[in-house]
N, C-alpha and C positions, 0 to 999 in steps of 0.2 A: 504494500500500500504506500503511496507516494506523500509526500509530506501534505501538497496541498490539499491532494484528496482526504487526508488524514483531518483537516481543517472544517474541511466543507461540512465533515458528518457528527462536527459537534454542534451540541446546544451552546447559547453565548453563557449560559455560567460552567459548563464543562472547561469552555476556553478560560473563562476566567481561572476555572483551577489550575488551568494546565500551565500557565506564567509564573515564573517563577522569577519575580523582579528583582530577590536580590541576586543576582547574575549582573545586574544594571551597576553601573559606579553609582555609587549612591548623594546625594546632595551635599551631604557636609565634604563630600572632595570636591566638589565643582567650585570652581571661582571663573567669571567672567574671563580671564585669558583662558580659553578651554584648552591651548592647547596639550597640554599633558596629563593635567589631575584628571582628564575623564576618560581617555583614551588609553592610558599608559596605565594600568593598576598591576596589583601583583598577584592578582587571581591566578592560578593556572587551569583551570576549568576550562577554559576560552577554548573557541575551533576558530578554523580558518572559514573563511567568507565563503560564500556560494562557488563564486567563480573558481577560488583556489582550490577546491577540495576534491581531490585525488578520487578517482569512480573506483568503490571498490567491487573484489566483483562476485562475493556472498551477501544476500543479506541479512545483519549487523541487528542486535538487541542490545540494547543499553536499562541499567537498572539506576533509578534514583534514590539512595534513603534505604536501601532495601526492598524497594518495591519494584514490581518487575511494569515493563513497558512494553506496549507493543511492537513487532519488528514492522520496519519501515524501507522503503525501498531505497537502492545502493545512492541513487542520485541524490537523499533527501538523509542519509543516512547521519548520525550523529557521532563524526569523529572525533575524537580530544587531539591536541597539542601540545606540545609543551609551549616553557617561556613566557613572556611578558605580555602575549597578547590578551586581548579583550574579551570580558566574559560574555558567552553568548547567552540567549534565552535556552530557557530548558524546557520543552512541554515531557509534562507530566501525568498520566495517564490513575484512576481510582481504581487502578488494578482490574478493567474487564473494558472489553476491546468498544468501541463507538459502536461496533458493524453487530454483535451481540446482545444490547438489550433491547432491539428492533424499534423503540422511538427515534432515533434521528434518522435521514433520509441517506439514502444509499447512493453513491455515485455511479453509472452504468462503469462499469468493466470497459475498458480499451482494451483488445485481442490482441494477441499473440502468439508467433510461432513458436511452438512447447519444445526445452533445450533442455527434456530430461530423457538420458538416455536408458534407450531400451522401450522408451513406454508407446510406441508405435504412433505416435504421433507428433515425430520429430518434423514431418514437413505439413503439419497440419496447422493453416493459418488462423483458423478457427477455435483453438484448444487453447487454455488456461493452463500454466502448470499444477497450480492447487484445485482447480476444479476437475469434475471429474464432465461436466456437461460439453455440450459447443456455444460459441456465444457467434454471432453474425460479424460479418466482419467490421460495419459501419453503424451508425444508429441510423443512418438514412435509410438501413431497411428495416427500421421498424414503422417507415410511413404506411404501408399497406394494413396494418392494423390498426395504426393512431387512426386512421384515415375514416373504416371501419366504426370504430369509435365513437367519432365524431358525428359518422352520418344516423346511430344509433339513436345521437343525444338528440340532432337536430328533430329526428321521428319522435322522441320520447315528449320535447316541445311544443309536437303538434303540430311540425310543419311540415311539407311534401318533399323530401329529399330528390327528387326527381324533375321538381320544377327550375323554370329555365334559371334563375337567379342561385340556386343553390347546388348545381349540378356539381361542381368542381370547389365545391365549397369545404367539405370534410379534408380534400388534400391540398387546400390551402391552410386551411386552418393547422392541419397535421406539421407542414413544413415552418408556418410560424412559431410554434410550441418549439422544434427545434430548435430555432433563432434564438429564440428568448431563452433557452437553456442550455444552449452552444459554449457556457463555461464548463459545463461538465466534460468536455472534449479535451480542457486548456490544463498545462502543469507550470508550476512556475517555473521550473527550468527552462522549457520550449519559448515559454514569452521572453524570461530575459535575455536568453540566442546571447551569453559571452557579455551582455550589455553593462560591466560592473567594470569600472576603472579607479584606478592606483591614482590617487589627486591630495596634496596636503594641502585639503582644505577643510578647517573644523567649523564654521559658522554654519549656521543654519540653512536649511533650503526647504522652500515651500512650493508649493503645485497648489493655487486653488481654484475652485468652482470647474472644476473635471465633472464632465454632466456624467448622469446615473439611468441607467433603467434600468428594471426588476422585474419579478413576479413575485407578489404576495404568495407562501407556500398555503396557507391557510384558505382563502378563497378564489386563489389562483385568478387575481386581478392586477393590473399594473402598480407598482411605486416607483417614482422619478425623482430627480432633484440631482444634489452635487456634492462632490466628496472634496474637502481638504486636506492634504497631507502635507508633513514636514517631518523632518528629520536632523540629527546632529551628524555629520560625519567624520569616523573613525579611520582619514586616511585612504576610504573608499567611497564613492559616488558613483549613481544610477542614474544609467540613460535619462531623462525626461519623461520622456515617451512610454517608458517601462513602467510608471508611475499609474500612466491613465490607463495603462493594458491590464496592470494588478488589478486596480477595479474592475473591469471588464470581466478578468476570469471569475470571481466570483459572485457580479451583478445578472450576470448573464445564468443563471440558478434561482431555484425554487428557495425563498430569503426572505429572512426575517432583519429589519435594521439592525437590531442592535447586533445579531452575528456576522452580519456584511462590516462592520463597522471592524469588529476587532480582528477579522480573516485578516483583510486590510493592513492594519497595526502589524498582527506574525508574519504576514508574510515579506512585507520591506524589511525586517528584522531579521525576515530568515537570509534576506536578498542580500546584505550591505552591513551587516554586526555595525550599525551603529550607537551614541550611544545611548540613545531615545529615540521612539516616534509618538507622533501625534497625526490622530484622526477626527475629523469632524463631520461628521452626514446628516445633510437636512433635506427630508425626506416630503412629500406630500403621495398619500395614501389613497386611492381609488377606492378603497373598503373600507374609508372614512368621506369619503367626497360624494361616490355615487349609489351608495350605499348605506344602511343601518345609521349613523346619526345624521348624517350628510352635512357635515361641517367644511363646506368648501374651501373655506379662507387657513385650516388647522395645518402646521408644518408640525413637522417631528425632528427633532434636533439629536442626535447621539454622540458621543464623541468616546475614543479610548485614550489613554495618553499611559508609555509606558517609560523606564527609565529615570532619564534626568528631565523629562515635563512630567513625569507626577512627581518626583522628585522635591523639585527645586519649582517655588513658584514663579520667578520673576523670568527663568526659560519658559514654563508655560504662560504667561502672560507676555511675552515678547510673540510667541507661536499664536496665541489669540487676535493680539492687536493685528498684526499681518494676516488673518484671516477675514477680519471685521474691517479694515480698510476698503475703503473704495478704489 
């Protein structure tokens, strides 16, 4: 299981347990010249950043505390280091896997060719190595049943699936549902493609009003609006671009704000080990708009902040003002 996919399938206070901030330099080391009290600690915990870290080529369990954690796959895996570098987050797991107690939503499977040998389905593109099923090779064939589906619901509504207007309506509808949940496709490896550069730069950097769509997973209606992120940098910096694509992979999913909100937060953390992020989403809700109380005008605001902006207030109030400017 992939780290991000690993994200996708918790609840937001699962994730909330799973931080373990003090990995973070903590506030009484921070002084405005950030450059060494926040970057430089004498943790040895710390891993090397996305970009640097060696593919290894079993997949790797790591224990916290004594408690065991679930294995994660080679790309997302949690190597230690030695030396002076920066402690990185730690997700931590209540000892029983996400995919296990059947409430959180499951990520479809991305296929692959089975490289265990002997089990006769070495060239079979179809086959999981842990499962024992076949899975299709793309989700686009599962439009012929969403498709199906759809024209079931339209009938159940009471309308004539055959008439001129709705003829091709169930496999339009089937292909948007893809769209709108086309993050379930995406890993953060794939997005950042190498996009992680070596820069001595420790001031802040923000990205904001990055627009959002969604699907509410509860009434499976739209939420929109704009995500802000910031970050402090450890010597390492992220594309731009990578920034609004993180969003993407996980806006593009069956989502609840406040778990889109902190996905967000781990996964630039997992992207760039710097030495804080901060996220802000403000949301407006179709299942509050056209719907049950129909509060048009209501936004929803979330924010995570981890590191040195929950830390130290006047980082997190420097990351605010620069959100709230015009």
């Amino acid at each position: 299981m992939s780290f991000t996919r690993q994200l996708s399938e918790m609840s937001a206070s699962e994730l909330n347990d799973a931080i373990d901030d003090t990995n973070f330099p903590q506030a009484h080391i921070l002084s405005r010249g950030r450059n060494n009290s926040v970057c430089s600690t004498s943790s040895t915990s710390g891993t090397s950043s996305l970009a640097d870290r060696p593919q290894p080529q079993t997949e790797q369990s790591t224990a916290i505390a004594g408690t065991p954690v679930e294995e994660v796959a080679p790309a997302s895996a949690l190597v230690p280091v030695a030396g002076n570098q920066r402690p990185r987050l730690i997700l931590k797991t209540n000892g029983s896997s996400p995919d296990s107690d059947g409430t959180q939503p499951k990520t479809p499977m991305t296929p692959r060719t089975s490289t265990t040998p002997g089990s006769g389905h070495e060239k079979c593109t179809f086959h999981h190595d842990l499962e024992l099923d076949h899975k299709p090779p793309t989700r686009e064939a599962l439009l012929p049943d969403m498709a199906r589906s759809y024209r079931l619901l339209l009938g159940g509504l009471g309308e004539n699936p055959d008439r001129q207007g709705l003829i091709k309506t169930p496999e339009r509808a089937a292909k948007a549902m893809l769209y709108f949940t086309k993050g379930y496709d995406q890993s953060l490896e794939d997005v950042l493609n190498g996009a992680v550069f070596d820069e001595d730069h420790d001031e802040m950097v923000v990205v904001k009003d990055i627009e959002m769509f969604s699907m509410c997973e509860h009434h499976l209606v739209p939420f929109y609006g704009k995500v802000s992120i910031g970050y402090l940098p450890c010597n390492k910096i992220l594309g731009l671009s990578k920034l609004a694509r993180i969003v993407e992979i996980f806006a593009r999913r069956l989502q609840v704000q406040e778990r889109l909100t902190k996905q967000i937060a781990v996964a630039v953390t997992q992207a760039v080990q710097p030495a804080g992020v901060a996220v802000v989403v403000e949301g407006v809700h179709m299942c509050m708009v056209m719907r049950g109380v129909q509060k048009i005008n209501s936004k929803t605001v979330t924010s995570t902040m981890l590191g040195v902006f929950r830390d130290d207030p006047k980082t997190r109030e420097e990351f605010l003002n620069l959100v709230n400017s015009k």
